[in-house]
C-alpha positions as CSV (number, residue, x, y, z in Angstrom):
1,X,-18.6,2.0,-11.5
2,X,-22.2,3.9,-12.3
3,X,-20.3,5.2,-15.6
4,X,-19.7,1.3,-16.7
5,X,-23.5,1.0,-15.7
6,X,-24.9,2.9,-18.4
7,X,-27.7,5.6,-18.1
8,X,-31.6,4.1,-17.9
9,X,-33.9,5.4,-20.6
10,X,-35.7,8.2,-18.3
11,X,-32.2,9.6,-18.1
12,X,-31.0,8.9,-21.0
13,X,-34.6,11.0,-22.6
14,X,-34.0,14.0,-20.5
15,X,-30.4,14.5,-21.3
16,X,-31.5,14.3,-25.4
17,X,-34.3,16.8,-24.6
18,X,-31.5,19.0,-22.7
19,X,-28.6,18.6,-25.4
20,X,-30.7,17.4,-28.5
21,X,-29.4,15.0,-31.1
22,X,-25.9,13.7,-31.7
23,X,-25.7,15.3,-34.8
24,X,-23.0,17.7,-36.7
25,X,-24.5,20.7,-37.3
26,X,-25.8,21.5,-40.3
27,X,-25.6,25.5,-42.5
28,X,-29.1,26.7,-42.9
29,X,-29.6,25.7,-46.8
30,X,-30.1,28.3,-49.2
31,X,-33.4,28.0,-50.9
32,X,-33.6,26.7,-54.6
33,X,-35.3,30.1,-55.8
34,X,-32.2,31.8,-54.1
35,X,-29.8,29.7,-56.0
36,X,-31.5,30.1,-59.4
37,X,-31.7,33.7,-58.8
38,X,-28.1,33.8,-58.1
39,X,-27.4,32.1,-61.8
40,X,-29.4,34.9,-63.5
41,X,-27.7,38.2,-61.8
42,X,-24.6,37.6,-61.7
43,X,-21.7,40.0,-63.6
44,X,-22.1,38.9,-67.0
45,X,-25.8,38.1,-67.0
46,X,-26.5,41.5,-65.6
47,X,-24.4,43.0,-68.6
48,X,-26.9,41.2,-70.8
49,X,-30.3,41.6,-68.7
50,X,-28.7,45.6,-69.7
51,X,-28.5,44.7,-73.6
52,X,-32.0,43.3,-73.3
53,X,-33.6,46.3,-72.2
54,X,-31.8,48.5,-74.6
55,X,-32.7,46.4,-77.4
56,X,-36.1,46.6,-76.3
57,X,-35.4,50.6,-76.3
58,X,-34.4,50.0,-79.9
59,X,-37.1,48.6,-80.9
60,X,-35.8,45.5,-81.4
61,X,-37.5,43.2,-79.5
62,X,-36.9,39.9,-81.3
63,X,-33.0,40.5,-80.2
64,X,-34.4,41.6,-76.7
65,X,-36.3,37.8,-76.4
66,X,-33.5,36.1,-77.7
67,X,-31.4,37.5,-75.3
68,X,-33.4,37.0,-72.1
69,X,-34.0,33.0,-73.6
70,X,-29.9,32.9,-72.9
71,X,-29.6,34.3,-70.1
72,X,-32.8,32.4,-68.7
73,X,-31.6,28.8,-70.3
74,X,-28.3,28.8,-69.5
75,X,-29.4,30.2,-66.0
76,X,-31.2,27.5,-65.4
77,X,-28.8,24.7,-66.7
78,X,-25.8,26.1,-64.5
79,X,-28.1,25.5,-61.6
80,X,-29.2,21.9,-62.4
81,X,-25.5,21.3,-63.0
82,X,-24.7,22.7,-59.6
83,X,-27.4,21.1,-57.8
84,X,-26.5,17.7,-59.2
85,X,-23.1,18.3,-57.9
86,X,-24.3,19.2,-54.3
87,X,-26.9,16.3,-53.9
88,X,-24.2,13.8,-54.8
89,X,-21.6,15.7,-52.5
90,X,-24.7,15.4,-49.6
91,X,-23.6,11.7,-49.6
92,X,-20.4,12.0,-48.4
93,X,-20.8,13.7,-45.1
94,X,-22.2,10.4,-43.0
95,X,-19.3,10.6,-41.1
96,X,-20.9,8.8,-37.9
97,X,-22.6,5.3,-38.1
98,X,-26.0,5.2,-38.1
99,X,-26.5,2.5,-35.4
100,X,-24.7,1.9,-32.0
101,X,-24.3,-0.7,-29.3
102,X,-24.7,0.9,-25.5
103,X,-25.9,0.0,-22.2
104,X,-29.2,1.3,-21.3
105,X,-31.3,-0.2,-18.0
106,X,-28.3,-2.2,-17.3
107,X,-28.9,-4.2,-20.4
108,X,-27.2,-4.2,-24.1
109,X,-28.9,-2.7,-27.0
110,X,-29.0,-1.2,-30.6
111,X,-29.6,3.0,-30.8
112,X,-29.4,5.5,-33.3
113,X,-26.5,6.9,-33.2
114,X,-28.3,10.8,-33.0
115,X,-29.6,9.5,-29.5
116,X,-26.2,9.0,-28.1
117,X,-26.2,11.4,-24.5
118,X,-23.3,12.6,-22.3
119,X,-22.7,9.8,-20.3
120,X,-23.9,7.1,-22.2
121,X,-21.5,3.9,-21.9
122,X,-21.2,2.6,-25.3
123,X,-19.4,-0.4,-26.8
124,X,-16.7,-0.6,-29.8
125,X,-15.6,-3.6,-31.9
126,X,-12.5,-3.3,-34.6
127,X,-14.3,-1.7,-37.9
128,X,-16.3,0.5,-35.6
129,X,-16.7,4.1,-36.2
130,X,-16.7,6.2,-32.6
131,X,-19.9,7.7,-32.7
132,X,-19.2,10.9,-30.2
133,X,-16.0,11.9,-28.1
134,X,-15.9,9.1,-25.4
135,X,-13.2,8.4,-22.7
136,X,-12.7,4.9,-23.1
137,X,-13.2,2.7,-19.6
138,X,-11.6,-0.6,-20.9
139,X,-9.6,-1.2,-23.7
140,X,-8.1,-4.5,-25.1
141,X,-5.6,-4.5,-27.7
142,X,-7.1,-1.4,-29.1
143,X,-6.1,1.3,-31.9
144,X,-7.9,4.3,-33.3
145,X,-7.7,5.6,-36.9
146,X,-7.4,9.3,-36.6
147,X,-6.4,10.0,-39.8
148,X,-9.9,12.0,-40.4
149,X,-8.8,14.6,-37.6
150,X,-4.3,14.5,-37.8
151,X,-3.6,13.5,-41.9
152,X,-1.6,10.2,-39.8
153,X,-2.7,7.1,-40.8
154,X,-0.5,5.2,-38.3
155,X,-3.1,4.0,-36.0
156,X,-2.9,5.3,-32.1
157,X,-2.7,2.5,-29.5
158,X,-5.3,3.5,-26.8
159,X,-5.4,2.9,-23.1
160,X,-8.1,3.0,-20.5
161,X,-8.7,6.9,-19.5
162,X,-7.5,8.1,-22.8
163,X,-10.1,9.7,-25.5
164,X,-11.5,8.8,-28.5
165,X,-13.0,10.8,-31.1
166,X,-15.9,11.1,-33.1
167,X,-15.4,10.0,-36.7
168,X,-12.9,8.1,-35.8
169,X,-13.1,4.4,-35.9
170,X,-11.9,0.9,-34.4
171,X,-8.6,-0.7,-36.5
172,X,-7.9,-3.2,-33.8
173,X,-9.5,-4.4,-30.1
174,X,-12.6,-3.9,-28.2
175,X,-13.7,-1.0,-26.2
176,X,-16.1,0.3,-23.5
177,X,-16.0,3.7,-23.7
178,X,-18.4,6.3,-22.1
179,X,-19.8,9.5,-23.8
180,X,-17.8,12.8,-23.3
181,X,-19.7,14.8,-25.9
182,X,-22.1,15.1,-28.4
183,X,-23.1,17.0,-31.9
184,X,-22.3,20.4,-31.8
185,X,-19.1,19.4,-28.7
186,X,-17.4,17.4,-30.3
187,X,-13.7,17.6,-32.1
188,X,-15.4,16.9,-35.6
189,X,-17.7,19.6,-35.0
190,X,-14.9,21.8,-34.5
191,X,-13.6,21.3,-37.3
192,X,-16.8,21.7,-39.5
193,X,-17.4,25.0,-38.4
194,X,-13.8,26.0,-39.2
195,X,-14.4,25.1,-42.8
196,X,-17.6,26.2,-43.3
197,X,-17.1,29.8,-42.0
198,X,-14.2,30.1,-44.6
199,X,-15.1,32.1,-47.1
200,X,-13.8,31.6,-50.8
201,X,-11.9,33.7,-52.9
202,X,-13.3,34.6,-56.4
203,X,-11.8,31.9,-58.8
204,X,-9.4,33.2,-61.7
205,X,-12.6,32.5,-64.4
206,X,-14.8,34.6,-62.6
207,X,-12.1,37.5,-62.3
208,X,-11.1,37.4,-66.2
209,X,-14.5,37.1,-66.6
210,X,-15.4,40.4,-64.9
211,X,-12.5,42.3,-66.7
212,X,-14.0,41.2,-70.1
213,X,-17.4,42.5,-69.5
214,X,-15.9,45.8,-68.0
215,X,-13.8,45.8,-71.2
216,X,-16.7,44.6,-73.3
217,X,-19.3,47.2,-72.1
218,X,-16.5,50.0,-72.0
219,X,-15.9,49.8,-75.6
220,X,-19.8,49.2,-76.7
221,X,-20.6,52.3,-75.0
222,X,-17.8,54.0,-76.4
223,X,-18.0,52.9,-79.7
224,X,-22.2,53.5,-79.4
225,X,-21.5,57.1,-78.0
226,X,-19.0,57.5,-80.7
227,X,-21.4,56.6,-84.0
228,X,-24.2,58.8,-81.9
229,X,-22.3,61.9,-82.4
230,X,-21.5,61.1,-86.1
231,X,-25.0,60.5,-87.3
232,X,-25.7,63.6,-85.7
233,X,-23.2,65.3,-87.8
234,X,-24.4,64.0,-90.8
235,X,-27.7,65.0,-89.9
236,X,-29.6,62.4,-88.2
237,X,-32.0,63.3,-85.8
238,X,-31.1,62.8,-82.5
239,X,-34.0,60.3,-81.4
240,X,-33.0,58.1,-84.8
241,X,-29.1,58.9,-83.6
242,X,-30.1,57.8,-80.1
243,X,-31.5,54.2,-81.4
244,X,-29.3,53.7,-83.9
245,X,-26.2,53.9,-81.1
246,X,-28.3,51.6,-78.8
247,X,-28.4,48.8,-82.1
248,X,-24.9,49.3,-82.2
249,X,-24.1,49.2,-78.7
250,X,-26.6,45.6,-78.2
251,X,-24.3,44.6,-81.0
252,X,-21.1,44.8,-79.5
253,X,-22.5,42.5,-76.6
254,X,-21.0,39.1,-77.0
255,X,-24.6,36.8,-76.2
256,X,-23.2,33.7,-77.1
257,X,-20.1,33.9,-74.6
258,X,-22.3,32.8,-71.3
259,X,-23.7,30.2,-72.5
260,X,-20.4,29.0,-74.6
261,X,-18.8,29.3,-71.5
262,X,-21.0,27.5,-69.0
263,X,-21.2,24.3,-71.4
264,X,-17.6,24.1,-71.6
265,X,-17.3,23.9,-67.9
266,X,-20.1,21.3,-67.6
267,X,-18.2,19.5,-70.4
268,X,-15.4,19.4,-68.2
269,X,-17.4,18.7,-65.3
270,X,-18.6,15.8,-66.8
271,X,-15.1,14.7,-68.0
272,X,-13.8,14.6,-64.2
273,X,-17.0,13.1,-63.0
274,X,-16.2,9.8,-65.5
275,X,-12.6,9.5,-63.5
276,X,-14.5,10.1,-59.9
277,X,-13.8,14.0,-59.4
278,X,-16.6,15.6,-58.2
279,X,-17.2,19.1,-59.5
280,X,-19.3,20.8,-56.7
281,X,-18.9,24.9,-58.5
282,X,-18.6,25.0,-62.4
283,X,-15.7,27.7,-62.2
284,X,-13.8,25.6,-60.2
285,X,-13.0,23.2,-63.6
286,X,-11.4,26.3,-64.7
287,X,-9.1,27.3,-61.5
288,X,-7.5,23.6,-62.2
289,X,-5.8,25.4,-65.0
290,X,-4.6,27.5,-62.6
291,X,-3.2,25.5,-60.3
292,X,1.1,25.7,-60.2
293,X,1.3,23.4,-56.9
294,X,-0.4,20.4,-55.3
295,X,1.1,20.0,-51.8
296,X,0.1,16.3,-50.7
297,X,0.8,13.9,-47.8
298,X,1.9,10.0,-49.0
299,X,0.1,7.6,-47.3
300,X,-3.5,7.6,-46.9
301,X,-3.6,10.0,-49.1
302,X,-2.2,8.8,-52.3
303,X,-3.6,4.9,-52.2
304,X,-6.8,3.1,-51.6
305,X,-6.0,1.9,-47.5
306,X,-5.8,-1.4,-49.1
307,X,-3.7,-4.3,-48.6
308,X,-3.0,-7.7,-50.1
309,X,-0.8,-10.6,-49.9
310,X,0.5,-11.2,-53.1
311,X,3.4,-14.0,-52.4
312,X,3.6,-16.4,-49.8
313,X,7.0,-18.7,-49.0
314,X,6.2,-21.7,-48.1
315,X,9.2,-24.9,-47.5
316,X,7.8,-26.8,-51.1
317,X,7.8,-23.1,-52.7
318,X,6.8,-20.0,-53.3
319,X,2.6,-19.3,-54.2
320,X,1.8,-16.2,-56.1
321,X,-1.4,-14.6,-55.8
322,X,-3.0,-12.4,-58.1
323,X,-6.6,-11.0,-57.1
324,X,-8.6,-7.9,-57.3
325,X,-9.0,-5.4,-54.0
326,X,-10.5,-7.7,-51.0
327,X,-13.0,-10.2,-53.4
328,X,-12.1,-14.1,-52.7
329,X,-11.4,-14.6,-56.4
330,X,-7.8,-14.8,-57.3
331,X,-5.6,-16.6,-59.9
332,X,-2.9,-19.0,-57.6
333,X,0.2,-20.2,-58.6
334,X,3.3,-22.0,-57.6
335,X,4.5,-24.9,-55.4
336,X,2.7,-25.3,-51.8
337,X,-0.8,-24.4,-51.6
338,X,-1.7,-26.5,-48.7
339,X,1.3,-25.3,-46.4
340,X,0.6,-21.7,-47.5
341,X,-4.0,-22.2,-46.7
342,X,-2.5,-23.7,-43.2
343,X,-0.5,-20.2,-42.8
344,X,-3.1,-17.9,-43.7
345,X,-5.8,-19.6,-41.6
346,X,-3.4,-19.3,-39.0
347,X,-3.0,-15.8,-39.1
348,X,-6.7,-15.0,-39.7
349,X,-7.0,-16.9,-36.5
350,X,-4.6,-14.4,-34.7
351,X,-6.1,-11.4,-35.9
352,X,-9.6,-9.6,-36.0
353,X,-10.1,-7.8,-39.0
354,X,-12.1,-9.1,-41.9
355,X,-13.2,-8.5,-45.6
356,X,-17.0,-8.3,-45.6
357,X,-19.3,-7.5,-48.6
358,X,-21.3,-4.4,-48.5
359,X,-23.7,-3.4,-51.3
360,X,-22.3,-5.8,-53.7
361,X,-18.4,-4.6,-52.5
362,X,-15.9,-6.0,-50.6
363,X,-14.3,-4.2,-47.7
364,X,-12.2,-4.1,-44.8
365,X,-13.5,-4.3,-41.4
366,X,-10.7,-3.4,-39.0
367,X,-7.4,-3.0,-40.0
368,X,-6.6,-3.4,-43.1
369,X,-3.6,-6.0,-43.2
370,X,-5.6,-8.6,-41.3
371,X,-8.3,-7.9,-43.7
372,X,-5.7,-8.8,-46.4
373,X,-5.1,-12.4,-44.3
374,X,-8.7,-13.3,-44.2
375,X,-9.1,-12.7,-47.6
376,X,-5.5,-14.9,-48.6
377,X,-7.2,-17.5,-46.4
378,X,-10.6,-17.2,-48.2
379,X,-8.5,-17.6,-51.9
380,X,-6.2,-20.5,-50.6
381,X,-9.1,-22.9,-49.2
């Protein structure tokens, strides 16, 4: 078969030139001044960007700075917060490995993933992540993880001719698979662009918080209009009336509330980011307060897709094992060590998935129960 063949380079070149990269596309990223600018006009900093110029009217100008300083500061804090939150959220998205094995000039080699073309014959291993959608050619023994794409963690046997989706990756088997699409064609892509063209609804905070400063500026300017009218009845004139309502209106405004506000939201940002919640808006720490339901599914969702052996009955006993996630240490005890190392070696022997350390961690490669064997084998010998 050609397909089996694999493209050469030359073709391989033209086809990225014609389709470009095998990359999810990306939104356009709003420039930092944008953001920044956002933080400074929104509802209630326009209400007091308003106070600051009538205090200036008034002849108050220390007010007036102090003021603007709030609005500027706590502008500028909100948007560091944010940004923190966004740059850490950036690493999450590297849904598709960076390198991958294919067959190029009839000979096996190492690409980047982004070079991946239609057509490209590419090979999978258990603990490998699909780098496109591919029609698989030959399959051995082999099961796909599509929990990314169906919420089902149950992993899907797969059979030559069948698909296989980028994201995705190798539980069990080998594969030869060949590329059906790339970037902006596959499923995954799909997906992206359905989540980011939703658009979000206001959160609860920034709804009460718009009714306060319509309340708020409602009663300062009636209140202001009000005491205008009286020191003109007593016998003010009506410039001195006129800046004496402003002082009282600039008054009413409640400065401290923004920034009181946004550090109790970074406060609680904080808070969730010490117990691994990432906070990527500052009124969403709020809308948590609002929340009556969380609708979840069971597995996958609610543990770690980790697995270990924790007893193992042997004919001189029972061994109990007591270890942390897939690192080799573990506390053993019990009757029958020997005929329970013979057991797990077995078993590691009859299956392909392993616990490998990654950047100081151990993980699984492959699926995770015969990750949990090799690592019983690993704290038995």
């Amino acid at each position: 078969m050609r397909a089996a063949e694999g493209l050469s380079s030359e073709q391989a070149a033209q086809l990225l030139k014609e389709a470009g990269p095998n990359q999810l596309p990306t939104e356009k990223p709003v420039s930092q001044l944008r953001k920044l600018w956002g933080e400074m006009t929104h509802f209630f900093a326009l209400m007091l960007w308003c106070a600051a110029g009538l205090a200036f009217i008034a002849d108050m100008p220390q007010l007036a700075v102090a003021i603007i300083v709030v609005v500027l500061v706590n502008g500028v804090f909100a948007h560091i917060q944010q940004e923190r939150a966004q740059h850490a959220a950036a690493k999450l998205r590297s849904l598709l490995p960076a390198d991958v094995v294919v067959k190029r000039d009839g000979r096996i080699c190492k690409v980047h993933a982004s070079a991946l073309v239609v057509g490209d014959v590419v090979l999978l291993a258990a603990g490998d992540r699909v780098p496109a959608d591919v029609r698989l050619l030959t399959a051995s023994a082999c099961a796909v993880d599509e929990s990314m794409l169906t919420g089902e963690s149950e992993p899907v046997l797969k059979d030559p001719g069948t698909q296989a989706w980028g994201g995705t990756f190798l539980v069990n088997g080998y594969a030869e698979a060949a590329v059906s699409a790339t970037g902006a064609g596959t499923r995954l892509a799909g997906i992206a662009a359905l989540t980011s063209g939703a658009v979000p609804p206001p959160t609860p905070l920034s709804l009460e918080l718009r009714r306060i400063v319509r309340v708020t500026a409602g009663m300062a300017l009636g209140i202001a209009a009000v005491f205008f009218l009286a020191s003109l009845l007593v016998g003010f004139q009506w410039r001195d009336s006129f800046l004496f309502s402003i002082g009282v209106a600039v008054a009413l405004v409640p400065e401290g509330l923004l920034p009181t506000v946004t550090l109790s939201l970074a406060m609680g940002a904080q808070r969730m980011a010490a117990r691994n919640g990432l906070v990527r808006n500052l009124e969403a720490v709020e809308t948590l307060g609002s929340t009556t339901f969380i609708c979840t599914d069971k597995t996958g969702t609610l543990t770690q897709n980790r697995m270990n052996a924790v007893e193992v009955f042997t004919p001189d006993g029972t061994i109990y094992v007591t270890g942390e996630g897939y690192a080799p240490e573990a506390h053993i005890e019990g009757r029958g060590v020997e005929k329970a190392a013979q057991a797990a070696l077995a078993a590691r022997s009859a299956s392909q998935g392993r616990a490998e350390l990654h950047d100081g961690q151990w993980r699984a490669q492959g699926d995770p129960m015969e990750a949990a064997m090799d690592v019983l084998a690993r704290r038995l010998t």
